[in-house]
PyMOL CGO cylinders between C-alpha atoms (Angstrom):
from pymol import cmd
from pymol.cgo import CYLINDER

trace = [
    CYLINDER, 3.26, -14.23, -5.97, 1.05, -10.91, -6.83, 0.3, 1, 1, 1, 1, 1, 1,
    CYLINDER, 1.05, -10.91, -6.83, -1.52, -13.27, -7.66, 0.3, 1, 1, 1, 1, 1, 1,
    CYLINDER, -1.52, -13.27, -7.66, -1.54, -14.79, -4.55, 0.3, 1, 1, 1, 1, 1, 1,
    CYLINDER, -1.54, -14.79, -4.55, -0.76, -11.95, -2.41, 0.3, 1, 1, 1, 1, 1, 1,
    CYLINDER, -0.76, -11.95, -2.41, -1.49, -8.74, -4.56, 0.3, 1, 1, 1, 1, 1, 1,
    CYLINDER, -1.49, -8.74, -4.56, -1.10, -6.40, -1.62, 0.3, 1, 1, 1, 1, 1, 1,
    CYLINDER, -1.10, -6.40, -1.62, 2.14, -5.96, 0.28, 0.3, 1, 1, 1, 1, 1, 1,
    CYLINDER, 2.14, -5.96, 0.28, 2.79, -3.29, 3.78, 0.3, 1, 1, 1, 1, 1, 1,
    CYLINDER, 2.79, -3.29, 3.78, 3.02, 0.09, 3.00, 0.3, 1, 1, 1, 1, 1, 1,
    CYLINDER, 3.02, 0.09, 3.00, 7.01, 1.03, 2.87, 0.3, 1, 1, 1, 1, 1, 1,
    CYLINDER, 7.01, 1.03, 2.87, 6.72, 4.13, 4.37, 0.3, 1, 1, 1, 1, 1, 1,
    CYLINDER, 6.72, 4.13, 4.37, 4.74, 3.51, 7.35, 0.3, 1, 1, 1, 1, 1, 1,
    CYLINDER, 4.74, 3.51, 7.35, 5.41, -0.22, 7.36, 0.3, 1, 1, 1, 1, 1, 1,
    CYLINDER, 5.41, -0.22, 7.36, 2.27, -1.44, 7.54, 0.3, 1, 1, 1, 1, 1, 1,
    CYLINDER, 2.27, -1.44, 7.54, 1.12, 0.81, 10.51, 0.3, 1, 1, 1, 1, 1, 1,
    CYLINDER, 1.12, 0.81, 10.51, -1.12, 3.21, 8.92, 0.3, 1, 1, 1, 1, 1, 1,
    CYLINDER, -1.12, 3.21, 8.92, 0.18, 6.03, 10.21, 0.3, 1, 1, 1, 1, 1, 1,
    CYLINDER, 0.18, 6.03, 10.21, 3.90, 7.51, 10.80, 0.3, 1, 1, 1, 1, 1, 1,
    CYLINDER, 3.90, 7.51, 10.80, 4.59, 6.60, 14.44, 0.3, 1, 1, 1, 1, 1, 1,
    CYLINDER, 4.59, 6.60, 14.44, 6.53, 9.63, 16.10, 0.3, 1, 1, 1, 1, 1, 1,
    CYLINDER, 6.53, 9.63, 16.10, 8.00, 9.73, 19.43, 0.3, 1, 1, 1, 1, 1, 1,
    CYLINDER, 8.00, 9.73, 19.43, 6.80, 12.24, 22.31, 0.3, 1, 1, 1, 1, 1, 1,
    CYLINDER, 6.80, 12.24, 22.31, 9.40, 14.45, 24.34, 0.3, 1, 1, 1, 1, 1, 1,
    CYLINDER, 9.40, 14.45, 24.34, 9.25, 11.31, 27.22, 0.3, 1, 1, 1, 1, 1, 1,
    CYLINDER, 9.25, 11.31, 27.22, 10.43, 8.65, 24.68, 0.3, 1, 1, 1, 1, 1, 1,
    CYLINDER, 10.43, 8.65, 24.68, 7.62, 7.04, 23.60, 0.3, 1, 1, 1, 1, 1, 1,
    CYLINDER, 7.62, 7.04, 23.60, 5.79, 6.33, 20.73, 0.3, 1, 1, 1, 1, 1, 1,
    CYLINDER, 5.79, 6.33, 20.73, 2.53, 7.15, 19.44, 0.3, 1, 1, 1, 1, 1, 1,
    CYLINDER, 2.53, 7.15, 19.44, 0.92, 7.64, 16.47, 0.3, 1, 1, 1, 1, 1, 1,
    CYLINDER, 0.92, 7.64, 16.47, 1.07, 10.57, 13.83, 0.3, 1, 1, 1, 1, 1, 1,
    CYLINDER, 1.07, 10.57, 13.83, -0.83, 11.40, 11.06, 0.3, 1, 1, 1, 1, 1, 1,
    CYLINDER, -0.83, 11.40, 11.06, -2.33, 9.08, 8.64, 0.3, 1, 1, 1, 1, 1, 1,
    CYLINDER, -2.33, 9.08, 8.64, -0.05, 7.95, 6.33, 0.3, 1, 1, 1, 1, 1, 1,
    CYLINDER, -0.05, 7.95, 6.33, -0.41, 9.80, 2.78, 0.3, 1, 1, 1, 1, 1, 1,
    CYLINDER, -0.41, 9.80, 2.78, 0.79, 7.41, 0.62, 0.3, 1, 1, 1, 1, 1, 1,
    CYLINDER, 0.79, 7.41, 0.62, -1.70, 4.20, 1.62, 0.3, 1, 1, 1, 1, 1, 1,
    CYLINDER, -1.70, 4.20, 1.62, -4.38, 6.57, 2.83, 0.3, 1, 1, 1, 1, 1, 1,
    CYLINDER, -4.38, 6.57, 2.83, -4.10, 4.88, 6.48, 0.3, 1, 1, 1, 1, 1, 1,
    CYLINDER, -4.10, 4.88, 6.48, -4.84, 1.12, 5.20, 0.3, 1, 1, 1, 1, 1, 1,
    CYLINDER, -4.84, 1.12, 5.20, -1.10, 0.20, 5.87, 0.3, 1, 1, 1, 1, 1, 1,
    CYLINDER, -1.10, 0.20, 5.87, -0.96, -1.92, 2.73, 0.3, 1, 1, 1, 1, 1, 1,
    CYLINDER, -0.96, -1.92, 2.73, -0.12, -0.97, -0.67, 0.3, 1, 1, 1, 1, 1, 1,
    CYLINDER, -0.12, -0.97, -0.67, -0.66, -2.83, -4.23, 0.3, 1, 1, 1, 1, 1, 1,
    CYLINDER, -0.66, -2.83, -4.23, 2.26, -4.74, -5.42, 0.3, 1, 1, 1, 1, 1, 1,
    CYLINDER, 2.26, -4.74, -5.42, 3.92, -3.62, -9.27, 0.3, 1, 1, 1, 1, 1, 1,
    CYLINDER, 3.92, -3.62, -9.27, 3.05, -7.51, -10.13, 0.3, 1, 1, 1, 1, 1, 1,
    CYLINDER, 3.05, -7.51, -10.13, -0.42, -7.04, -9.73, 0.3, 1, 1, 1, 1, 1, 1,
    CYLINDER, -0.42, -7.04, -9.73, -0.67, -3.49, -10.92, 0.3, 1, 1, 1, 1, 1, 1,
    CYLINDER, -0.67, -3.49, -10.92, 0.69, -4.46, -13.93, 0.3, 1, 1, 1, 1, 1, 1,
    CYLINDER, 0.69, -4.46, -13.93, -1.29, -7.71, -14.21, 0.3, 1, 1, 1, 1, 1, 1,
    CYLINDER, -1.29, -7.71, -14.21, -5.08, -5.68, -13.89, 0.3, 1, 1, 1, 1, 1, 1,
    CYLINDER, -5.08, -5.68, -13.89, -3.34, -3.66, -16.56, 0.3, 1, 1, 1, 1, 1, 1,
    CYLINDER, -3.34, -3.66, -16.56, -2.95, -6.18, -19.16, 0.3, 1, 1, 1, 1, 1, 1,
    CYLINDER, -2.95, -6.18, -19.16, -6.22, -7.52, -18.52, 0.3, 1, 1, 1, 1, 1, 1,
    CYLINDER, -6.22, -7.52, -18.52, -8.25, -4.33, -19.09, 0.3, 1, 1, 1, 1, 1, 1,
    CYLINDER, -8.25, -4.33, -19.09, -6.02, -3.57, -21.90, 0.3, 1, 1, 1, 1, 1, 1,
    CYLINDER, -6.02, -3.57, -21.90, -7.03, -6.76, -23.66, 0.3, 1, 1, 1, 1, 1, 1,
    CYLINDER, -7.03, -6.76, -23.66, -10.65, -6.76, -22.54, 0.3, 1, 1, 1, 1, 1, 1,
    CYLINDER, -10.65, -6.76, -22.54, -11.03, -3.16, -23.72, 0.3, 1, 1, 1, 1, 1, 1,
    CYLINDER, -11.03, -3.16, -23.72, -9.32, -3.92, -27.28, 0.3, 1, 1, 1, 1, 1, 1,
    CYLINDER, -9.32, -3.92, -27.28, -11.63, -7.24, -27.74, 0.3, 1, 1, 1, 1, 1, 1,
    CYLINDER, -11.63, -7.24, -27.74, -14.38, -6.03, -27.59, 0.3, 1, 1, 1, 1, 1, 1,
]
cmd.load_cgo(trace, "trace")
């Protein structure tokens, strides 16, 4: 799957970007940029992080 896919929506925003707040009239618009994806909406899965780990781990020791 993270090999496939390696980037998944951002579980605090949900994928917006930013954290959508809601005005004194009811309706929505959106906050601040999201601090934990930086405003992309999307965040690296553990899969892959782990994966790219491995990978310079072993390309670093072989060498």
């Amino acid at each position: 799957m993270c090999a496939l896919s390696p980037f998944g929506t951002c579980r605090r925003c949900d994928g917006h970007g930013t954290r959508l707040r809601t005005t004194r009239t009811g309706r929505i618009r959106p906050g601040k940029p999201c601090r934990r994806c930086h405003g992309r909406g999307r965040r690296v899965r553990l899969g892959h992080r782990a994966l790219t780990t491995t990978r310079t781990l072993h390309r670093n020791g072989t060498r």
